[in-house]
C-alpha positions as CSV (number, residue, x, y, z in Angstrom):
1,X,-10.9,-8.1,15.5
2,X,-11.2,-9.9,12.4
3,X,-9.1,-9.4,9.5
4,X,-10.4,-9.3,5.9
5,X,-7.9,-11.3,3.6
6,X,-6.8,-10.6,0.2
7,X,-6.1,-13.4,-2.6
8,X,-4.2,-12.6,-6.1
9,X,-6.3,-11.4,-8.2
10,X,-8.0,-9.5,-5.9
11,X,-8.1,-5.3,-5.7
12,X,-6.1,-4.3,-3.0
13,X,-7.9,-2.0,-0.3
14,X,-6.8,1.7,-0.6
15,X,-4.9,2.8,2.2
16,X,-2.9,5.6,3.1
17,X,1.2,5.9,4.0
18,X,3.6,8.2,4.5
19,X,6.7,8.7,2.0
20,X,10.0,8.7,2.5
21,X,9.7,12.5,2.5
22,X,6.7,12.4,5.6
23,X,4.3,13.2,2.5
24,X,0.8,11.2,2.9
25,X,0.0,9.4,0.1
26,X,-2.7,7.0,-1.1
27,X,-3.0,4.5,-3.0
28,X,-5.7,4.9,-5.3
29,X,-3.7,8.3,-6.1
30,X,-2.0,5.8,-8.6
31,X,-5.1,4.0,-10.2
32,X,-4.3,3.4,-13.8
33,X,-0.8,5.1,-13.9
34,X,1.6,3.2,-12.1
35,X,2.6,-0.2,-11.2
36,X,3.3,-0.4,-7.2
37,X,5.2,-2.5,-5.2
38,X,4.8,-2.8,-1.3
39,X,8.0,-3.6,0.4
40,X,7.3,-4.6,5.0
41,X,10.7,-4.1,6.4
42,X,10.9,-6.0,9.2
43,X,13.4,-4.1,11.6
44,X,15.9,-0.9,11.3
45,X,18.5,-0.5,8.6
């Protein structure tokens, strides 16, 4: 499988994730409103 890569600068893909809540919800839903940060967790808390 090959996997496109991103550079700064760059758009990121939209994509879609569910909340904290187990609400789905995408990115582009916060085009031009918001900023957004993307946290991996690596593991359980």
């Amino acid at each position: 499988m090959k996997v496109a890569l991103i550079t700064p600068g760059d758009i990121a893909p939209d994509f879609e994730l569910m909340d904290a809540y187990g609400k789905l919800v995408r990115l582009s839903s916060f085009q031009n409103e918001k900023i957004v940060v993307l946290s991996f967790l690596r593991g359980f808390f």
